[in-house]
C-alpha positions in Angstrom: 171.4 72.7 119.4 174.6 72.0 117.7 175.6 74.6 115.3 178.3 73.1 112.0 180.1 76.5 110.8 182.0 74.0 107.5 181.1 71.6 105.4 182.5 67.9 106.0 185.0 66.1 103.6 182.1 63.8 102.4 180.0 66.9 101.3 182.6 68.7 99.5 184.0 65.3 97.6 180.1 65.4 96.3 179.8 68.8 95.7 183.0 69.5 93.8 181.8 67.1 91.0 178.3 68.0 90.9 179.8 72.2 90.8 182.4 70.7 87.2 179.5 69.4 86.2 177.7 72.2 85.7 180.5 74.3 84.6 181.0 71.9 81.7 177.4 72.2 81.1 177.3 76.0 80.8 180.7 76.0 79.2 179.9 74.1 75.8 177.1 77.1 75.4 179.4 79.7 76.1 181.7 78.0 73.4 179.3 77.7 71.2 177.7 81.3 71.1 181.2 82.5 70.4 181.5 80.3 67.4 178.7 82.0 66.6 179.3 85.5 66.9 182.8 85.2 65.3 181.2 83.8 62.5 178.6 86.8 62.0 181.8 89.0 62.3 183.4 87.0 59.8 180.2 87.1 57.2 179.9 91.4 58.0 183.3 91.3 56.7 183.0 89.3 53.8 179.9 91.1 53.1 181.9 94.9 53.4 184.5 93.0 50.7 181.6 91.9 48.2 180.2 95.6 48.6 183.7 97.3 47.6 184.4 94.8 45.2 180.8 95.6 43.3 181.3 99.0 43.8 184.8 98.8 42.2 183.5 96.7 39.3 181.0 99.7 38.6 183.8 101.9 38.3 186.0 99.5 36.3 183.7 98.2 33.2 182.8 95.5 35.6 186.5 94.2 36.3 187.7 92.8 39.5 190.7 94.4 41.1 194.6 92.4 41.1 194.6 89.7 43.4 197.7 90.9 44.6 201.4 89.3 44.5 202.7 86.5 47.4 205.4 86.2 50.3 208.6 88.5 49.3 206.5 91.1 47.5 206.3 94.4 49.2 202.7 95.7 49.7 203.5 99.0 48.3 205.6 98.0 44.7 203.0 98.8 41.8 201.4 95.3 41.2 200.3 95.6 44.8 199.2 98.7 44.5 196.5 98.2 42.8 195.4 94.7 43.8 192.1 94.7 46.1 193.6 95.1 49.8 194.8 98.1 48.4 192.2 99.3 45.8 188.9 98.3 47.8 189.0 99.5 51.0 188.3 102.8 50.2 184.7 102.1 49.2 184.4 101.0 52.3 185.8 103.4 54.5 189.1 101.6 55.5 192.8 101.9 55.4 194.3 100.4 52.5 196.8 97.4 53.7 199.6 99.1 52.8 198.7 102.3 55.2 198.0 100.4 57.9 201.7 98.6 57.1 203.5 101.9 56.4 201.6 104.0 59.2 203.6 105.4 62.3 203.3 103.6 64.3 202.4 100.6 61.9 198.7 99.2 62.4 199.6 95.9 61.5 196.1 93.5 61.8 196.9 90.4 62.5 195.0 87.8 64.2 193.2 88.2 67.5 192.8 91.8 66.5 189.9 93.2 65.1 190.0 93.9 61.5 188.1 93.4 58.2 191.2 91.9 56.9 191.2 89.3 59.4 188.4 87.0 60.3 187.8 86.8 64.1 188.4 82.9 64.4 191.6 83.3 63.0 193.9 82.2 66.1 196.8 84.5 67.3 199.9 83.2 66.4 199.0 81.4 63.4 200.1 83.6 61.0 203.6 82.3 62.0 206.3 84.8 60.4 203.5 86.6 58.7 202.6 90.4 59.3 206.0 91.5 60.1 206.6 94.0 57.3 204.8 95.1 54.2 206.9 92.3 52.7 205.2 89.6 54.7 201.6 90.9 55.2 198.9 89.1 56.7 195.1 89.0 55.8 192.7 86.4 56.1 190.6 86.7 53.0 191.6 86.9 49.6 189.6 87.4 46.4 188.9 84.6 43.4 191.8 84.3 41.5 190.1 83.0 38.0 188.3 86.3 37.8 191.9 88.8 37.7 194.1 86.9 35.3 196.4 85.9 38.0 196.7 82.2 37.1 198.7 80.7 34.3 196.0 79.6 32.6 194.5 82.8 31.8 197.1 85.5 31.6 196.8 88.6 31.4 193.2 87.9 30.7 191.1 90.1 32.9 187.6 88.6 33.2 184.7 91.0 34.2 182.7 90.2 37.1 179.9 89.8 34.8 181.5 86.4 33.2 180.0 84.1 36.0 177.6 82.4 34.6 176.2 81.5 38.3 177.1 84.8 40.2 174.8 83.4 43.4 177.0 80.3 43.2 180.3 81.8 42.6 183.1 82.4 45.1 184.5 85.8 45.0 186.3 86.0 48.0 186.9 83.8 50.6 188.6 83.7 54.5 191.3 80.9 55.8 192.6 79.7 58.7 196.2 80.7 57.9 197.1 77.0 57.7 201.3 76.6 57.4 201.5 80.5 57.8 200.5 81.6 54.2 198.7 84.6 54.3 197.1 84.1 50.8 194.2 81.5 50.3 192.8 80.8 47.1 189.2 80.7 45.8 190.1 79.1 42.6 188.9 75.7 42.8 192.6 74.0 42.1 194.1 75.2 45.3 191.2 75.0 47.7 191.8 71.4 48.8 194.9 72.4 51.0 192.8 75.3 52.8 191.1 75.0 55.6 187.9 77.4 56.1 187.3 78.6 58.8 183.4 79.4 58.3 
C-alpha cells in the first residue's frame, strides 16, 4: 500500500479557492453583525443623551441646554460651560467634556475609543486635527440647534422643549461621521444636507 504524506499541486490549486470562498462567505456576516452592534452602541448613547437632556429640561422650565460654541472656542470659557456636553452629562453619570479635556492625564474621546460622546462607527482618524486641546474638541453627536437660540434666525430666543409640535418626529440630537474634520453636526434642517449619518 502506498502511503501520500502531502497534498499534490492540483489539490491545493482547488482547495485554496474553495477555502477564500468560504472565508468571504463568513466574512460579509461577520461585517455585518458589527454594523450591527455599533449601531445599538450608537442608539444606547443617543438614548443616555435624550435622558439627560429631559432630565435637564425638568430642571430648567423645559429649556434645552446651549448647543455649545465651534472650532477656536475653548471648552471651558463660559458659553461652553454651560452648553450640553458640559451641562448634561451629569445626569447621566459622566464626565463633562471639558474634565475629560482638562483631566491629568487628559481623557480625550476620540474615535475608536469608547465613549458616549463618540459613536462607535465613527473611524479613527477622521476627526483629522480635532480633539487635540479643549480648543479643538471632538464629539460625534450634537444637539438641535433651532431648539437653543443658536441660529441667526432666532436669537437669543430660547425655545422650551415643549415647543415641538411633533416631539416623536423631532430631532434633538443627532451623531456624524466627522465628515471634513468638523466636530459639530447640526440637527437643524438647513445644515443637514452636507452631513453624513452614520446610523
Amino acid at each position: 500500500m502506498n502511503q501520500r504524506d502531502a497534498f499534490t499541486l492540483t489539490e491545493l490549486l482547488v482547495l485554496l479557492p474553495v477555502i477564500a470562498m468560504l472565508g468571504a462567505l463568513l466574512l460579509a456576516p461577520l461585517d455585518s453583525a458589527k454594523q450591527t452592534l455599533q449601531g445599538a452602541q450608537c442608539l444606547s448613547n443617543l438614548r443616555q443623551w435624550g435622558l439627560a437632556l429631559a432630565l435637564y429640561a425638568n430642571d430648567y422650565q423645559d429649556y434645552t441646554p446651549f448647543g455649545g460654541l465651534g472650532n477656536g472656542y475653548p471648552l471651558n470659557i463660559p458659553p461652553n460651560l454651560g452648553a450640553w456636553f458640559n451641562s448634561l452629562p451629569r445626569y447621566i453619570n459622566q464626565p463633562s467634556l471639558n474634565d475629560l479635556y482638562t483631566s491629568t492625564p487628559p481623557r480625550i474621546p476620540l474615535p475608536g475609543t469608547r465613549s458616549v460622546y463618540i459613536c462607535p462607527s465613527a473611524l479613527p482618524g477622521s476627526q483629522g486635527n480635532l480633539g487635540t486641546d479643549v480648543n479643538n474638541p471632538c464629539y460625534v453627536y450634537q444637539i438641535n440647534r433651532v431648539l437653543n437660540g443658536v441660529l441667526a434666525s432666532c436669537p437669543d430666543n430660547l425655545y422650551k422643549r415643549s415647543i415641538a409640535v411633533y416631539p416623536s418626529r423631532t430631532v434633538f440630537m443627532c451623531d456624524s461621521d466627522l465628515a471634513g474634520g468638523s466636530a459639530y453636526p447640526f440637527t437643524d434642517g438647513g445644515f443637514l444636507a452636507g452631513w453624513t449619518f452614520l446610523h
